[in-house]
Every structure is written in C-alpha cells, then in structure tokens.
Residue, then its C-alpha position, 0 to 999 in steps of 0.5 A: x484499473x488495478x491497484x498497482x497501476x494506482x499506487x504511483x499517484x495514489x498518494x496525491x489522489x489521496x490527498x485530494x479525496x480527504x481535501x473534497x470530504x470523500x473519506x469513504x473512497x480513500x478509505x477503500x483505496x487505503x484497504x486496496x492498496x494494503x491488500x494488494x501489498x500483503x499478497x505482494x508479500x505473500x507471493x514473494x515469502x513464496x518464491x524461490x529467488x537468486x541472491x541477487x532477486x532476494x536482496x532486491x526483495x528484501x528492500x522492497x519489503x522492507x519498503x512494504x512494511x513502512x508503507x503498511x504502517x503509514x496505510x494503518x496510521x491514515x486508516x486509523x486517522x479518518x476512522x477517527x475523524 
C-alpha cells in the first residue's frame, strides 16, 4: 500500500503503534509520509497551474507544512524516548 492512500488513518494507526511499543514502525511511517509530502511539494512548485489550481495549492501547502512540522515534532519525540 502506498503512503498516500495511508494518510487518511494514519493518524489513529499511529496512535496505536506508539500505544503497542512499536516505535521503529511509526517512525518509518512518520519518514513515509514526510517523503511523500516533499515530493507532493516538489512536483507542484513545478507546475504550471490556473489561478484557480494555484490558489487550491496554496492552502494545501500551507497544510503541508504544518503537517511537516508535526512529523518532525513526533519523529523528534520517539527518537528521544
């Protein structure tokens, strides 16, 4: 299964691997999901887009980012036990 199609329940999965111990596996999922967000960013800085695409695309970055910040915060926080 691809990440994408993993992050609508990935944050429930998540909760319930750090709840089981399994920190190694939500670590990975935690690297996943950022790698596929980057690209996400990547491909669309990319693009050319009507107004309307961009100003979609803008929020969802935005989103993106925030998303990104929370990935780093919880990687930071199992790497620190």
């Amino acid at each position: 299964m691809r990440v994408t199609e993993q992050l609508p329940t990935l944050g429930a999965g998540l909760q319930f691997a750090l709840s089981s111990g399994m920190t190694a596996e939500a670590l990975v999922q935690l690297m996943e999901e950022m790698v596929d967000i980057k690209i996400h960013l990547l491909a669309q800085s990319s693009m050319k887009l009507s107004p309307e695409v961009a100003r979609l695309l803008h929020d969802k970055r935005d989103t993106d980012r925030q998303r990104l910040e929370q990935i780093r915060t919880e990687m930071i926080r199992i790497l620190k036990g």
